[in-house]
Backbone as CSV, one residue per row, in Angstrom:
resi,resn,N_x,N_y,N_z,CA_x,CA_y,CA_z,C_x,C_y,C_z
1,UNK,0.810,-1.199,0.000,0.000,0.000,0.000,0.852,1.260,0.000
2,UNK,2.146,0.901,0.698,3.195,2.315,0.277,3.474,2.943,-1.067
3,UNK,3.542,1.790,-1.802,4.025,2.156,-3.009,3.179,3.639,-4.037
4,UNK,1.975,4.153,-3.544,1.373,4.828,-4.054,2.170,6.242,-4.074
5,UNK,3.802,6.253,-3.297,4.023,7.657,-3.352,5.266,7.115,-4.652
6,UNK,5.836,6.598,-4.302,7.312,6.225,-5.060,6.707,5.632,-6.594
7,UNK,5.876,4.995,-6.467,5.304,4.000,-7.755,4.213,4.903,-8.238
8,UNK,3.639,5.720,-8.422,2.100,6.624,-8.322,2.367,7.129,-9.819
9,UNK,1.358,6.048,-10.407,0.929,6.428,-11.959,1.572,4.885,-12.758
10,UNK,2.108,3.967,-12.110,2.769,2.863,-12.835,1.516,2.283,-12.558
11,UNK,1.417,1.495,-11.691,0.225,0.583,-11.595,-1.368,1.448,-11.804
12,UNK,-1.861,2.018,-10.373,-2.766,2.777,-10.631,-2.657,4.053,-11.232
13,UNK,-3.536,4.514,-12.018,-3.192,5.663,-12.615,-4.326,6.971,-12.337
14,UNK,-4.884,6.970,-11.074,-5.361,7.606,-10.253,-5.501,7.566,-8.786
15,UNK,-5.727,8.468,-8.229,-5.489,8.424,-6.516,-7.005,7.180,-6.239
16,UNK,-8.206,7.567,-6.956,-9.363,6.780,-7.055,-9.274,4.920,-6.950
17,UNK,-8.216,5.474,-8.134,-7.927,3.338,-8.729,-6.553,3.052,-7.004
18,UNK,-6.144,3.904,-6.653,-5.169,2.957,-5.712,-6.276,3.023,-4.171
19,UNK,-6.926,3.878,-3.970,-7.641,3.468,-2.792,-9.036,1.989,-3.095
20,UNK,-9.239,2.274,-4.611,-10.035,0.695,-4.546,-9.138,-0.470,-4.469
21,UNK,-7.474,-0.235,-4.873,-6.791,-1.567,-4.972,-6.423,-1.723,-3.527
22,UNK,-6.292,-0.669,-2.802,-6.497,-0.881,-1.313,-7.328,-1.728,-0.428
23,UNK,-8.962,-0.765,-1.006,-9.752,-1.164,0.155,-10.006,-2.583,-0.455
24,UNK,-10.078,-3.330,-1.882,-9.662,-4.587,-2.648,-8.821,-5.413,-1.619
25,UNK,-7.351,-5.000,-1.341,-6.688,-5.976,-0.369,-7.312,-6.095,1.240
26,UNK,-7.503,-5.161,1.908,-8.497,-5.316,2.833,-9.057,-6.152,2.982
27,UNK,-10.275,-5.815,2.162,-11.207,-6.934,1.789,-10.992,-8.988,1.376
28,UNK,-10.040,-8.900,0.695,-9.423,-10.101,0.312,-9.053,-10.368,1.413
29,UNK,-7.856,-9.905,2.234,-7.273,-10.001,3.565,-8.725,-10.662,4.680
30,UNK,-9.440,-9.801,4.423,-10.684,-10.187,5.694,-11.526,-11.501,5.539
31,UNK,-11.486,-11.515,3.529,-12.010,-12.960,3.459,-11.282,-13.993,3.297
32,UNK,-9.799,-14.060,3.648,-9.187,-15.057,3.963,-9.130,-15.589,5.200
33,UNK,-9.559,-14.651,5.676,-8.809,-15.185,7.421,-10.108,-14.519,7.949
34,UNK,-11.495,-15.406,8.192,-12.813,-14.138,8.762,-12.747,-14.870,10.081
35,UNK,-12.128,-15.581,10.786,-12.773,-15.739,12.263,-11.385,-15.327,12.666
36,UNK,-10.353,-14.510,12.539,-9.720,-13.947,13.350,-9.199,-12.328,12.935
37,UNK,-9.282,-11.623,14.396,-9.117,-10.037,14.303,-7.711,-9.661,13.571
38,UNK,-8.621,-8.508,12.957,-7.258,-7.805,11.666,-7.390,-6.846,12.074
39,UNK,-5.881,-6.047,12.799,-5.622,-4.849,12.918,-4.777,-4.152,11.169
40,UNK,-5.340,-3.400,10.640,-4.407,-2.761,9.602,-3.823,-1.090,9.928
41,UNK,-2.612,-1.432,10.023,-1.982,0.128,9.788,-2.188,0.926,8.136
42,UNK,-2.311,1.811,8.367,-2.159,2.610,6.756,-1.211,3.688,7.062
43,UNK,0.056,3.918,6.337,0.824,5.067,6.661,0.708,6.108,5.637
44,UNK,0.167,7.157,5.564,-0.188,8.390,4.671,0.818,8.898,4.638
45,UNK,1.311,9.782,3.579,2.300,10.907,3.922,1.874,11.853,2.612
46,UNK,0.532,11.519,2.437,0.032,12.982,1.634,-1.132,13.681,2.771
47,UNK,-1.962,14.035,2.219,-3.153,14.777,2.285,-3.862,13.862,2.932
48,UNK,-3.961,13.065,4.618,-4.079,11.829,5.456,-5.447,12.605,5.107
49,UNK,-6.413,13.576,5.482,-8.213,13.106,5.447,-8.343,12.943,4.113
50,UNK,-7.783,13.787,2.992,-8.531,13.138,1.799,-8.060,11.722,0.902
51,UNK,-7.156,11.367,1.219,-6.979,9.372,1.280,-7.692,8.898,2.120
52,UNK,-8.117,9.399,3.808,-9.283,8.679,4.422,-10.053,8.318,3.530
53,UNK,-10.683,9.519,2.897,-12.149,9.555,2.663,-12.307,8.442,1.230
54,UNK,-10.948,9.110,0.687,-10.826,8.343,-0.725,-11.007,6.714,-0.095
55,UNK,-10.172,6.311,0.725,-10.113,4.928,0.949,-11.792,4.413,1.682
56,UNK,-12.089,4.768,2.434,-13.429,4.487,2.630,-14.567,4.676,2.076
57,UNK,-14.462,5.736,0.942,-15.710,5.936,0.305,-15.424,4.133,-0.856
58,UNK,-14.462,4.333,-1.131,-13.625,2.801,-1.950,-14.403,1.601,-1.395
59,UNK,-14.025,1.922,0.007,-14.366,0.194,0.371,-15.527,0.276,0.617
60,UNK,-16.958,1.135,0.690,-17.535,1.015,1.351,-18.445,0.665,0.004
61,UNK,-18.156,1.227,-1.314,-18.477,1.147,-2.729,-18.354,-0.110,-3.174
62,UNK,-17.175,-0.639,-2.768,-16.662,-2.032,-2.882,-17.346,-3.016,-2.522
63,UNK,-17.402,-3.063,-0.899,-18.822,-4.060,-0.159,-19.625,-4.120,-0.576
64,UNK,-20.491,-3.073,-1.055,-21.581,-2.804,-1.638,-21.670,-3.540,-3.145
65,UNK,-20.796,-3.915,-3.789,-21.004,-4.531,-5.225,-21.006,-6.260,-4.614
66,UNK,-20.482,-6.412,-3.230,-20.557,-7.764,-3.344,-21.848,-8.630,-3.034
């Protein structure tokens, strides 16, 4: 999930597409392993509320298609 500052425009090619490939691993992460607790760190070093929002409006868009 770091890679969005050093790598940013190789893989995803919007701030949009890397918080869904985010809240995507999350998600995968949670349905691999669902009967035990997942703490996730996220380390920001841009603009930390608007990647919040980006990343949760993501996953919450995400759940919602499943």
């Amino acid at each position: 999930m770091m890679r969005t500052g050093v790598m940013r425009g190789v893989i995803e090619k919007t701030s949009e597409a890397v918080a869904l490939e985010m809240a995507e691993a999350i998600k995968q992460l949670a349905d691999t392993h669902p009967n035990e607790p997942l703490e996730i760190k996220i380390v920001i070093y841009a603009d930390a509320s608007l990647w919040q929002n980006r990343l949760l409006s993501s996953f919450a868009s995400h759940s919602s298609h499943r």
